[in-house]
C-alpha positions as CSV (number, residue, x, y, z in Angstrom):
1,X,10.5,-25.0,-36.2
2,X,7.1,-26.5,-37.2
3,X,6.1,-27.3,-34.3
4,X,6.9,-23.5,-33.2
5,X,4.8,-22.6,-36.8
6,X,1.9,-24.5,-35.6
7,X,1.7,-23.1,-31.9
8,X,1.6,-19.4,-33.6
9,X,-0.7,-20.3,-35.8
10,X,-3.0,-21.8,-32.6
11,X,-2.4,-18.7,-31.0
12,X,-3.2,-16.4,-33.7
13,X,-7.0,-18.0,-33.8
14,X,-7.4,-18.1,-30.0
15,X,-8.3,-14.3,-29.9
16,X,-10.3,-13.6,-26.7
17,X,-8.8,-16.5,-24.8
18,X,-5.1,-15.0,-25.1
19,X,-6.8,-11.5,-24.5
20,X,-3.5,-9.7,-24.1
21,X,-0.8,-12.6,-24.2
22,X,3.1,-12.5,-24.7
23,X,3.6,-14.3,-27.8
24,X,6.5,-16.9,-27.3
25,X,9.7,-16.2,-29.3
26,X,10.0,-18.2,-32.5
27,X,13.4,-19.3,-31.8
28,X,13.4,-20.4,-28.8
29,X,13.5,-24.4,-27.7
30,X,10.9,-24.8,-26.1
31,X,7.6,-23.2,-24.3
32,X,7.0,-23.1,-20.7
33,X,3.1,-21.4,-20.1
34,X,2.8,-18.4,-17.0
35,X,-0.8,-17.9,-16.6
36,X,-1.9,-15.5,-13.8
37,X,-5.2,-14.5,-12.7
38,X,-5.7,-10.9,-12.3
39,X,-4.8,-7.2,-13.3
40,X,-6.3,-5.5,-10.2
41,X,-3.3,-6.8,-7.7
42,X,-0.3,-5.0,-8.6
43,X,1.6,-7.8,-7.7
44,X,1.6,-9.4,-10.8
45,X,2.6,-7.2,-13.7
46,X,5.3,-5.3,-11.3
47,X,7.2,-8.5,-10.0
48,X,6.0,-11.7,-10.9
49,X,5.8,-11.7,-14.7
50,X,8.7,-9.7,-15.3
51,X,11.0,-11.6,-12.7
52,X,9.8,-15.4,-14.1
53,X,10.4,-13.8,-17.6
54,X,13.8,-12.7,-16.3
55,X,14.9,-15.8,-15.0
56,X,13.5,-18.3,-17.9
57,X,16.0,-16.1,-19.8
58,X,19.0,-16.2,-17.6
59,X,18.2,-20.4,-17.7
60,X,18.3,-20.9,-20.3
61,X,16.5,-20.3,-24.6
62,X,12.9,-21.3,-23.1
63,X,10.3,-18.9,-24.6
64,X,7.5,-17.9,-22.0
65,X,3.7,-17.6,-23.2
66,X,2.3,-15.3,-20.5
67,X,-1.3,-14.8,-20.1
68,X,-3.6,-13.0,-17.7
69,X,-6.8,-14.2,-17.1
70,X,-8.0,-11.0,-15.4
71,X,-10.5,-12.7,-12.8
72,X,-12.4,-14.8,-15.2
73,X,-12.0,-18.5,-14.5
74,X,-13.6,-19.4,-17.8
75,X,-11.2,-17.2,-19.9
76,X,-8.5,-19.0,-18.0
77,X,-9.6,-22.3,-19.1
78,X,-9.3,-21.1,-22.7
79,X,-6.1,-19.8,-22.1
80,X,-4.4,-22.9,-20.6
81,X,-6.2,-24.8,-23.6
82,X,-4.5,-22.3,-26.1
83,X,-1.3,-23.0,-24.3
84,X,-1.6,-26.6,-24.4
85,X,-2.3,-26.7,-28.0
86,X,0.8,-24.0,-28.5
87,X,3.2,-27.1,-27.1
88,X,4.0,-25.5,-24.2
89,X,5.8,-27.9,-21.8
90,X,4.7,-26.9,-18.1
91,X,2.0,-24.8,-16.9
92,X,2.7,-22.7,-14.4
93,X,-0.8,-21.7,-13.2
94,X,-1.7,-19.1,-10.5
95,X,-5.7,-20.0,-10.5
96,X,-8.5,-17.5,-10.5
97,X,-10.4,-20.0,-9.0
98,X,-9.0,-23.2,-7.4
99,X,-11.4,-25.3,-8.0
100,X,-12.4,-24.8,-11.2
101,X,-8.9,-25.2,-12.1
102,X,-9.2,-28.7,-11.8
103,X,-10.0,-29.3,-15.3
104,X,-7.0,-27.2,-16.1
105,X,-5.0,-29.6,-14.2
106,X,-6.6,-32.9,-15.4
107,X,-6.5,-32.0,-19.4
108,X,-2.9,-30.8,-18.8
109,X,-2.0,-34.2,-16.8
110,X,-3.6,-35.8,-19.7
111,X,-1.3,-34.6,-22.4
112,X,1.5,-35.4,-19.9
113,X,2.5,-31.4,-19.1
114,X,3.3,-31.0,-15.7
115,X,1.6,-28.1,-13.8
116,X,3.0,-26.0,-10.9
117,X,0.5,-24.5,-8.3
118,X,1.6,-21.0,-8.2
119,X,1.1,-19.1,-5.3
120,X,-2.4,-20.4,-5.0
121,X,-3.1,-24.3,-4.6
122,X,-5.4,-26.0,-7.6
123,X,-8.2,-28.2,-5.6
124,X,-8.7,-31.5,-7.7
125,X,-8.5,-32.4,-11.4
126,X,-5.3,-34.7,-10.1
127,X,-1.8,-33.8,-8.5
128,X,0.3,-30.9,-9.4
129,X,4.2,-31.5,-9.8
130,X,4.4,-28.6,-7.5
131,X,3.3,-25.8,-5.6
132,X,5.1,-22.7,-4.5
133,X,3.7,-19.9,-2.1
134,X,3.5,-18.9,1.3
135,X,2.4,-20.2,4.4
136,X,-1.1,-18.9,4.2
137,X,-2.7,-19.4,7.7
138,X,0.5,-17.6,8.7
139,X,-0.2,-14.3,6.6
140,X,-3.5,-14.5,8.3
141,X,-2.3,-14.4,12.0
142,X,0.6,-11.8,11.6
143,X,-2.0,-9.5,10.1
144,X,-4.4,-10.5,12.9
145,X,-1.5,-10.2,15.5
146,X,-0.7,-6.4,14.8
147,X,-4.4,-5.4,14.4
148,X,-4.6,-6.7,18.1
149,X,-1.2,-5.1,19.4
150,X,-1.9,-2.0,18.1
151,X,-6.1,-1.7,19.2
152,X,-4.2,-2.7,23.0
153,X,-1.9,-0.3,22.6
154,X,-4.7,2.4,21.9
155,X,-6.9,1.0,24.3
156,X,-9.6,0.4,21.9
157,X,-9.6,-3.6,22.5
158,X,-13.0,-2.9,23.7
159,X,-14.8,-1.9,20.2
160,X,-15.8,-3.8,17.3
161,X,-13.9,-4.5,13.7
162,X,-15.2,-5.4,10.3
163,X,-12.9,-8.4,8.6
164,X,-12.7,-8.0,5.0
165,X,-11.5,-11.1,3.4
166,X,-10.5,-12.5,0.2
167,X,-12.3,-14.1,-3.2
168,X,-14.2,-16.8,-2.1
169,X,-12.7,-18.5,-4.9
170,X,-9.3,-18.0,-4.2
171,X,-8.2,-21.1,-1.8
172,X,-5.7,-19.3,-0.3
173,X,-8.4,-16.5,0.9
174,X,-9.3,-19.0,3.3
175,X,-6.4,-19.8,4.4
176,X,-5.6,-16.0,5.6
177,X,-8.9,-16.0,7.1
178,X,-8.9,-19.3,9.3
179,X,-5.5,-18.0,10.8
180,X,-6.6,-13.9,11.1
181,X,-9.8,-15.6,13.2
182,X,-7.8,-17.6,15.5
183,X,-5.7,-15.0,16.2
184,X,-8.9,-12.5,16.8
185,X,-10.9,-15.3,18.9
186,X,-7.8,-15.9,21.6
187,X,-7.3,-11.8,21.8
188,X,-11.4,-11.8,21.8
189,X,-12.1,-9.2,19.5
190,X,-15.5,-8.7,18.8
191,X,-16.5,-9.0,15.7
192,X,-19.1,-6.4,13.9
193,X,-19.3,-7.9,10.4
194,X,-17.7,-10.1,7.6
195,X,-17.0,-10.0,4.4
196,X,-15.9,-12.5,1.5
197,X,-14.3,-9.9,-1.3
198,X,-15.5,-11.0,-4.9
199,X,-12.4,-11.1,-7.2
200,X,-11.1,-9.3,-4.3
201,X,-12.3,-6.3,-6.3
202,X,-11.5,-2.7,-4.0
203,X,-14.3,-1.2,-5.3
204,X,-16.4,-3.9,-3.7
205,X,-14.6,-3.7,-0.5
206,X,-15.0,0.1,-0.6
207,X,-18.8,-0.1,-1.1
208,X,-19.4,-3.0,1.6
209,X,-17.4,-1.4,4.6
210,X,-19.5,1.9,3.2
211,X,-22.6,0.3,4.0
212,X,-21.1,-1.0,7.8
213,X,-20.0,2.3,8.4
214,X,-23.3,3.2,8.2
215,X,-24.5,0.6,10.4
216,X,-22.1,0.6,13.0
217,X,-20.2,4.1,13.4
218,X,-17.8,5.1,15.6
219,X,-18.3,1.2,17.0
220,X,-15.6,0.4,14.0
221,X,-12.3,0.6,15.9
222,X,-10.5,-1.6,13.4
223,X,-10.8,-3.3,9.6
224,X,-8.9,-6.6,9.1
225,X,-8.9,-6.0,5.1
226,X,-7.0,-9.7,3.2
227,X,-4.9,-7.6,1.2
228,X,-3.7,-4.2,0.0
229,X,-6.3,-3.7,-2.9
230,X,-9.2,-4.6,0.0
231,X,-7.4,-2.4,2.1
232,X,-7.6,0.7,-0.6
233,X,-11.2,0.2,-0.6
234,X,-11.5,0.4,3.3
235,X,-9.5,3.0,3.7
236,X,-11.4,5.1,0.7
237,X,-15.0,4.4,2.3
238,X,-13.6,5.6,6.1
239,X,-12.1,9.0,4.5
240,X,-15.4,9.4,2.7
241,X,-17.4,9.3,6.0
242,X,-14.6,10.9,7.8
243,X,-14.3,8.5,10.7
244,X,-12.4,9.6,13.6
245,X,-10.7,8.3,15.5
246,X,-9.6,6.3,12.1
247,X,-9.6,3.0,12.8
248,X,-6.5,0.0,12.8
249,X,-6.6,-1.3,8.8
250,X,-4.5,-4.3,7.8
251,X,-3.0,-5.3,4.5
252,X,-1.1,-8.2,2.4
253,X,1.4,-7.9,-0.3
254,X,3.2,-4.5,0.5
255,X,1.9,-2.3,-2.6
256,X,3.3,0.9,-3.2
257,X,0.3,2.7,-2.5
258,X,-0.1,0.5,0.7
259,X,3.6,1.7,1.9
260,X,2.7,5.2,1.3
261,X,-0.6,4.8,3.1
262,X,1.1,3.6,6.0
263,X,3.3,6.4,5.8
264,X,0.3,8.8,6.4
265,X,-1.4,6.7,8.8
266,X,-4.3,5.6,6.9
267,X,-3.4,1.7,6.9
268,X,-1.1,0.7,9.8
269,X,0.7,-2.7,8.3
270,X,1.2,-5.0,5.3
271,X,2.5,-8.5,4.6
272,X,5.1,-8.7,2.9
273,X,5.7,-11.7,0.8
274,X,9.2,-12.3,-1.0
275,X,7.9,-12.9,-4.7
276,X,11.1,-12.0,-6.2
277,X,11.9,-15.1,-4.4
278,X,8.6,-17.0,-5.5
279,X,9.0,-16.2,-8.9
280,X,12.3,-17.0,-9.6
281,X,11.6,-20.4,-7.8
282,X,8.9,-21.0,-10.1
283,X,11.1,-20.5,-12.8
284,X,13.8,-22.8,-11.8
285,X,11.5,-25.5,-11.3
286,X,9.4,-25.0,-14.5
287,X,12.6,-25.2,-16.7
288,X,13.7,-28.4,-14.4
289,X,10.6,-30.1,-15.2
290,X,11.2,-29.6,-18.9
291,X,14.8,-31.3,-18.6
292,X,12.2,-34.4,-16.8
293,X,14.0,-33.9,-13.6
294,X,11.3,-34.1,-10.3
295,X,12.1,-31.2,-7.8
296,X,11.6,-32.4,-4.4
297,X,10.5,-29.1,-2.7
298,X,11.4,-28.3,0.7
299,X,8.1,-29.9,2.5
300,X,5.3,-31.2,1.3
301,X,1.2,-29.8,0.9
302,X,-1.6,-32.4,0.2
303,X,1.2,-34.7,-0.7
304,X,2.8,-32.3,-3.6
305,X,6.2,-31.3,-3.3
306,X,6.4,-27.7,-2.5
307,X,8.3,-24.7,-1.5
308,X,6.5,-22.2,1.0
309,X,7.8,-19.2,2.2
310,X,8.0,-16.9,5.3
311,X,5.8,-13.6,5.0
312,X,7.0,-11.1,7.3
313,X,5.2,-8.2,8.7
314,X,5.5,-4.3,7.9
315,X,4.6,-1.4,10.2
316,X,5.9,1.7,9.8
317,X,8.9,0.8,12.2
318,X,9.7,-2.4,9.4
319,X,9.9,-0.4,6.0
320,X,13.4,0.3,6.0
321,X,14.8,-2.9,7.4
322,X,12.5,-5.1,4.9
323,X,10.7,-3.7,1.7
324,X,13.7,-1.1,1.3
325,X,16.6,-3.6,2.4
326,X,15.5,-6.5,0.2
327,X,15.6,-4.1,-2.7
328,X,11.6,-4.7,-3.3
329,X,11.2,-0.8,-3.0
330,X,13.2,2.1,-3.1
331,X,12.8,5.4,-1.0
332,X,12.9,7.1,-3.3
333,X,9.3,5.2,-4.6
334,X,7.7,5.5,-1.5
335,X,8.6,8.8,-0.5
336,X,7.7,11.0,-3.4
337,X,6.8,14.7,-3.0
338,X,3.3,13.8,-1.8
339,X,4.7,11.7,0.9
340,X,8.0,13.8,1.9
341,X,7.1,15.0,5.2
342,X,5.4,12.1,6.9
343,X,8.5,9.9,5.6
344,X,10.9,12.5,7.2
345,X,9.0,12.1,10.5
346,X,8.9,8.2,9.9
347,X,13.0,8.4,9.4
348,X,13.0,7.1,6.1
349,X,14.2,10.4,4.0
């Protein structure tokens, strides 16, 4: 109880570096620390909080102090510093950027807390207990692979694409990209123009594939855009100048908006990862590592035992059999009023 005193008391002074924090429940055992990195990919408040939350309390009375660093790698440091001095037990740590997350890593290591690599792998500062994502370069191809198909399939193989990728902070950004080019240098795609998304922020998607749209025309056949928030953007800037034909536009993380904007044609395909199944890994190792037991993953990355999963592709052909099946979306959410008719014509009413 004192020591749960004292850790409320930390976090009561920390202010700005818990900017909008769970506080952990007073009776609970012990602390385990979920720190994620943004607010602009819907991802994280819709499923990954609120499953990890849900399955720290099926576990088990571990109290979860959840904090979002919202794509400032500084106020994540002072976050996972807060967190530390709360006594919480394991980080679970989604970086904003991977390398500055080293010091996270290292100060944590120091005070003997073991760290999981959520979703996105931490680059020095020591060895994380674990790491649990995706197979990144593979994201990267099957969003590479349709945008192909589909251009051959309209006969535009011929024109040029923008590529739109990730934070160049985010480690895994890289990863997407590396296996989206290899796929687009064997199909030889030509390339117009490239694009590393800060914070992987729409808006500046939106106002960068503005500005090739102005260069490059009705040369733009096709946008490789990292994820669904990039994809919003691309999609916004090509209505605005009212490109026709519109072009091919990839995705990542199958967003609702994204669904519906496959729907009505304006992206043709999304990734879709199981983070329902992420999370609740995540959870079962974090409370593991509490009890001192060492999960020994299912392979290995950079020597850390890990867990990565499959991401599967969505077209408008996939939605039932995947997003809907898996229980990750409803019809009923994707097909609202807005959206009836197109879904009718897609067979999903």
């Amino acid at each position: 109880m004192k020591r749960l005193i004292a850790a409320l008391l930390v976090l009561a002074g920390a202010g700005a570096a818990l900017s909008g924090c769970a506080l952990p429940d007073q009776g609970a055992e012990g602390m385990i620390a979920l720190l994620l990195p943004d607010k602009k990919t819907a991802r994280y408040e819709t499923f990954d909080r609120p499953v990890f939350e849900e399955r720290i309390a099926e576990l088990g009375d571990w109290s979860v102090l959840y904090t979002n660093a919202d794509q400032d790698a500084a106020r994540q440091q002072q976050q996972a510093e807060s967190a530390l001095a709360a006594g919480a037990e394991v980080l679970v740590l989604d970086p904003v950027d991977g390398r500055a997350a080293a010091s996270i890593l290292a100060a944590a290591t120091a005070e003997g807390v073991p760290v999981i690599a959520y979703d996105r792998m931490i680059v020095g500062g020591g060895t994380p207990a674990y790491y649990v994502s995706f197979d990144n370069e593979r994201v990267g191809e099957l969003q590479a692979e349709a945008l192909v198909r589909e251009l051959e399939e309209r006969g535009d193989a011929d024109g040029g694409i923008l590529m739109v990728h990730g934070a160049p902070t985010d480690n895994n950004a890289s990863q997407f990209r590396d296996g989206a080019r290899r796929v687009v240098s064997d199909a030889g795609l030509r390339i117009l123009a490239q694009y590393d998304t800060p914070d992987w922020s729409p808006d500046k998607a939106q106002a960068w594939v503005a500005g090739q749209i102005a260069q490059y025309g009705d040369e733009i056949v096709g946008v490789y855009a990292a994820n669904d928030g990039t994809a919003s953007g691309a999609v916004a800037a090509l209505r605005a100048a009212a490109v026709s034909p519109f072009p091919v536009v990839t995705g990542q993380d199958a967003e609702l908006a994204a669904l519906q904007r496959i729907v009505s044609g304006d992206q043709h395909m999304t990734v879709y990862k199981a983070l329902r199944q992420q999370a609740t890994i995540a959870a079962d190792v974090a409370v593991a590592l509490t009890r001192g037991e060492t999960p020994a993953g299912d392979t290995t990355v950079d020597g850390v035992a890990a867990t990565l999963l499959e991401p599967v592709a969505v077209t408008i052909d996939d939605i039932a059999s995947t997003v809907v099946a898996d229980g990750f979306w409803r019809i009923e959410d994707i097909c609202t009023a807005a959206y009836a008719a197109a879904c009718a014509d897609a067979g999903l009413d």
